[in-house]
C-alpha positions in Angstrom: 56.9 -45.4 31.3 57.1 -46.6 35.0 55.6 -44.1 37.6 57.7 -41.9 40.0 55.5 -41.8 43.4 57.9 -38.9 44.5 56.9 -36.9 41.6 53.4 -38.3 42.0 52.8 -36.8 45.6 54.3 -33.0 44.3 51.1 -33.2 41.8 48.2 -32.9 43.5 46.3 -33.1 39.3 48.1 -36.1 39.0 45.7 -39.6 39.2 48.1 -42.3 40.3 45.7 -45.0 40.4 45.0 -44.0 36.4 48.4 -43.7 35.9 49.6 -47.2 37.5 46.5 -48.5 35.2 48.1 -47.3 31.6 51.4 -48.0 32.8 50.4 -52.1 33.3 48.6 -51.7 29.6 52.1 -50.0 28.5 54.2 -53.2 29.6 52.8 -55.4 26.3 56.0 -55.1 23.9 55.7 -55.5 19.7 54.8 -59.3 19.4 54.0 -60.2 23.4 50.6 -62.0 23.6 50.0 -62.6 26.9 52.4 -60.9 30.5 51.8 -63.2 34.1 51.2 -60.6 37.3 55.3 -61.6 37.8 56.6 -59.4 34.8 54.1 -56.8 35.4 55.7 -56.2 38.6 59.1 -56.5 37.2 58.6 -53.7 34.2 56.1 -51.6 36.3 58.5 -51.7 39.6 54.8 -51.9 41.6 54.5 -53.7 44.5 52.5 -57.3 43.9 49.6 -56.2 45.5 49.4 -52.9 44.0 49.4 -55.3 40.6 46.6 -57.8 41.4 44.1 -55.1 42.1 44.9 -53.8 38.8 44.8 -56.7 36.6 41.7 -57.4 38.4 40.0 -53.9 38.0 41.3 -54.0 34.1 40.1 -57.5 33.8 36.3 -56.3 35.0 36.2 -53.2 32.5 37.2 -55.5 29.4 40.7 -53.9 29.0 42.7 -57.0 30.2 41.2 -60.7 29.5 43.0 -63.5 31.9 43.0 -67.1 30.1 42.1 -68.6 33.2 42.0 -68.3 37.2 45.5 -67.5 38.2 46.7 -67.6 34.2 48.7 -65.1 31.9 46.6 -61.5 30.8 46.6 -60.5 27.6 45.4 -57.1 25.9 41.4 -57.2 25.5 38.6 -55.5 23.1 38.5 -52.7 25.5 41.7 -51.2 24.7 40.5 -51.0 21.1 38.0 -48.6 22.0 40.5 -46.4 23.4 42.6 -46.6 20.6 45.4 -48.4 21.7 45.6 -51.3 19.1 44.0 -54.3 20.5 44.4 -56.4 17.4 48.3 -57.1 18.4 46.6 -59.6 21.6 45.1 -61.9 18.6 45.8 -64.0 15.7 42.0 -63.4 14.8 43.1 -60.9 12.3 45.3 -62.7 9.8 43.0 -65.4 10.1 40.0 -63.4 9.2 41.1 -61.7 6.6 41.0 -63.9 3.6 37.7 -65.2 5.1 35.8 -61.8 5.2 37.1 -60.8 1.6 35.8 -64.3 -0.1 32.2 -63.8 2.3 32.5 -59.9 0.4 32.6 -61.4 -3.1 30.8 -60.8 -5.9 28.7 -58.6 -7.9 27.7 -56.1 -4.9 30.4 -53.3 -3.8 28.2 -52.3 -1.2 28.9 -55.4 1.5 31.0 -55.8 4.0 32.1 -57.9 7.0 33.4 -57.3 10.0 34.4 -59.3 13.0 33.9 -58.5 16.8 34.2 -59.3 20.4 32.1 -58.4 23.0 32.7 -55.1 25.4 30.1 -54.8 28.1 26.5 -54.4 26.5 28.1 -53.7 23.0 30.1 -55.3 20.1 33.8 -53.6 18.9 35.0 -54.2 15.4 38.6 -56.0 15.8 38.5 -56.5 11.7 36.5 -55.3 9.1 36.4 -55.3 5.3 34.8 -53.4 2.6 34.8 -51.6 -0.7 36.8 -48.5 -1.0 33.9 -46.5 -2.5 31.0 -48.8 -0.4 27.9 -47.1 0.9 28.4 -47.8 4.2 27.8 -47.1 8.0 29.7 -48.2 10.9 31.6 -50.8 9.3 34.8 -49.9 10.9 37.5 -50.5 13.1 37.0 -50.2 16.8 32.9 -48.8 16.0 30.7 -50.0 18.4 27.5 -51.8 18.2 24.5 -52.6 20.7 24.5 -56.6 21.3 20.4 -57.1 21.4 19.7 -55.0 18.2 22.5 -56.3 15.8 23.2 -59.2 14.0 26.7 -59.3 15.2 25.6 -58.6 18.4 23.4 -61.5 18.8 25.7 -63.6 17.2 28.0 -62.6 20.3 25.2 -63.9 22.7 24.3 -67.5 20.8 28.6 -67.8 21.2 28.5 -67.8 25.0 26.8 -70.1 27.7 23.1 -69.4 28.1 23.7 -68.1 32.0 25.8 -65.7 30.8 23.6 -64.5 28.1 20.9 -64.0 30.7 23.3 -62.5 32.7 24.1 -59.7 30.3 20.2 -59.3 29.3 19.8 -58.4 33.7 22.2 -55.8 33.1 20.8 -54.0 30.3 17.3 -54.1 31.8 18.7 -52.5 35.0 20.2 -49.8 32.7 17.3 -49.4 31.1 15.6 -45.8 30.8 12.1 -47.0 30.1 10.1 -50.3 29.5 9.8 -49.8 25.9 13.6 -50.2 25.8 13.6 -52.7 28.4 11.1 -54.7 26.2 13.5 -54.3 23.2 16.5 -56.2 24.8 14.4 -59.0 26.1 13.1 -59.2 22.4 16.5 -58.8 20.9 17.7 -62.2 23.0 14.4 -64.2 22.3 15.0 -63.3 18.6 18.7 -64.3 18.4 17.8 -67.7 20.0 14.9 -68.2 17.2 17.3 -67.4 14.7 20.3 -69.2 15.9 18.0 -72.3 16.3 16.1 -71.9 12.7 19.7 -70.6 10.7 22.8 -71.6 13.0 23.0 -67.2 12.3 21.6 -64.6 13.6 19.7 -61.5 11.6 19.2 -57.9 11.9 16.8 -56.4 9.5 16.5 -52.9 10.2 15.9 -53.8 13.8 19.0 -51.3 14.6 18.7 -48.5 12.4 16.4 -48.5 9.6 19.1 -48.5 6.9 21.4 -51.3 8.0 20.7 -55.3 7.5 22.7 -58.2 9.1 23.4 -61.7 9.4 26.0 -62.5 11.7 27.3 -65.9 13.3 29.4 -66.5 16.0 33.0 -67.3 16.4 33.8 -69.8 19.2 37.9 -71.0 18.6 38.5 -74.1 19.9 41.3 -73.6 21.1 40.7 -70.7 23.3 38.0 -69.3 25.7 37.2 -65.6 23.9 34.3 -65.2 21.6 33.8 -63.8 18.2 31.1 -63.0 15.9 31.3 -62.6 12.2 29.3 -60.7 10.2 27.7 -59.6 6.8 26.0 -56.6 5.4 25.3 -53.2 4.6 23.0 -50.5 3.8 19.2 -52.4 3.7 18.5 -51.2 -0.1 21.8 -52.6 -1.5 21.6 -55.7 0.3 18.1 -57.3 0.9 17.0 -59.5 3.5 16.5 -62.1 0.8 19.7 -61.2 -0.9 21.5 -62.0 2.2 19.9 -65.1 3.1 20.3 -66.4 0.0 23.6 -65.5 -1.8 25.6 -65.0 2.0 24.4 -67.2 4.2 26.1 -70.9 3.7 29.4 -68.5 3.0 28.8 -67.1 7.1 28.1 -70.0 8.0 31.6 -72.0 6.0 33.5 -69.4 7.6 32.4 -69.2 10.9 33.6 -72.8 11.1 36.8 -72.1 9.2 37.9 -69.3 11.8 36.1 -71.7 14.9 39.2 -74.2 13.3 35.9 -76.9 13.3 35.3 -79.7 10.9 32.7 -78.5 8.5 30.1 -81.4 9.7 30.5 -79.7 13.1 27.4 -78.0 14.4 
C-alpha cells in the first residue's frame, strides 16, 4: 500500500508519519533481504528526504538494521515483536534448525533451545525448538526476555564490543525504578563476563524467574555485523544446573561455532 496525502489531509484520525513508517516495512517482497533508500522511494512514491528520516527513525527502534553507514536496510528483530515475520530478513533460521534439534537430544523432553537477537534492553526469539508435550515457559517465537537476567541475554552482551555492552547497562540503570533493580543489571553484566571468561557460555540459574535455568552462548556470524545468542534449557527441576553443564554444554558451545561459520579451534 503507498499513501494518498489527499486522502490523508480529509482525515484528521489518520497518523501519516505512522502510516509512511508501515508503508517503508510493507516494501520487502517474498525473498528480498535487504531494499537501498533508492527503491524505497521508488515503491513508497515518498520524497528522498521524507525516506531518510524514516529509515533512520526505524533503524533507532530496532525495526530496520542498515549493514553499514550509507548501506542497504533490511527487516530487523523489532518487526518480530509486532508480528510481522522478521525471520524472512535472515538465513539464521535454516541454519539453526538442525543445530538446536541435535543441542535438544536425548533422554529429557523437557529442553529446549531457542535463538535470539537483541531488541533494546531485551532478547526476541527468532527460532526456537521444543517438545510437543514439554513443560515449558517462554520458549517461543517472538517472546521476549530481559538481557541482564537471562542466559541468552547475557550471551547477547559477551557477543558485542564491551563499549556497547556498557552502553546498554547506562540505559537500563537510567530506567531503573529503584536501586535494588539498578543493582541487579550491574550484577547481571559482571556475572555474564565471569561466566563468559570461566565457560565461553553464559548461565541463568533461576536468576530470572525461579523456575527457568539457562546456558546460552553467543552467536557472532562472520560474515555479517548482527548478533545472536543460542540457548538451552527449561523448567529448573527437569533440567539441573549440573545436568546442563554437564550433558549440554560442549553441544552450545559446538554449535555456537557451527552457526558463527568458525573453525572449531576458534575461540
Amino acid at each position: 500500500m503507498t499513501i494518498d496525502p489527499d486522502d490523508d489531509a480529509a482525515d484528521p484520525k489518520f497518523v501519516t508519519a505512522l502510516a509512511r513508517g508501515l508503508d517503508l516495512l510493507s516494501s520487502f517482497r517474498k525473498n528480498e533481504v535487504e531494499l537501498s533508500n533508492h527503491t524505497f522511494v521508488e515503491r513508497t512514491g515518498l520524497p528522498k528526504a521524507t525516506v531518510t528520516r524514516l529509515t533512520y527513525t526505524l533503524c533507532k527502534l530496532g525495526y530496520l538494521v542498515q549493514s553499514a553507514p550509507g548501506g542497504l536496510y533490511r527487516l530487523g528483530p523489532g518487526v518480530l515483536r509486532l508480528g510481522f515475520g522478521a525471520l524472512a530478513s535472515t538465513d539464521m533460521k535454516d541454519r539453526a534448525e538442525v543445530e538446536l534439534r541435535d543441542l535438544c537430544a536425548g533422554g529429557n523432553p523437557n529442553v529446549a533451545a531457542a535463538i535470539a537477537e537483541r531488541h533494546d534492553l531485551s532478547a526476541v526469539y527468532l527460532v526456537t525448538h521444543r517438545a510437543p508435550s514439554a513443560i515449558l515457559t517462554a520458549f517461543y517465537l517472538g517472546a521476549q526476555v530481559p538481557l541482564f537476567s537471562t542466559s541468552i541475554g547475557r550471551a547477547l552482551l559477551m557477543g558485542m564490543p564491551e563499549q556497547d555492552s556498557e552502553a546498554l547497562l547506562k540505559r537500563a540503570c537510567d530506567r531503573a525504578r529503584s536501586d535494588e533493580e539498578r543493582a541487579g543489571f550491574v550484577h547481571g553484566l559482571a556475572r555474564a563476563r565471569a561466566d563468559f571468561a570461566a565457560y565461553g557460555f553464559c548461565t541463568s540459574f533461576s536468576e530470572w524467574r525461579k523456575e527457568i535455568n539457562g546456558i546460552a552462548a553467543p552467536i557472532v556470524p562472520v560474515e555479517g555485523d548482527r548478533i545472536f545468542a543460542l540457548n538451552v534449557g527449561g523448567v529448573a527441576f527437569l533440567n539441573s544446573a549440573e545436568e546442563l553443564m554437564e550433558t549440554r554444554a560442549e553441544r552450545l558451545l559446538r554449535a555456537a561455532r557451527t552457526l558463527s561459520l568458525r573453525p572449531t579451534d576458534h575461540d
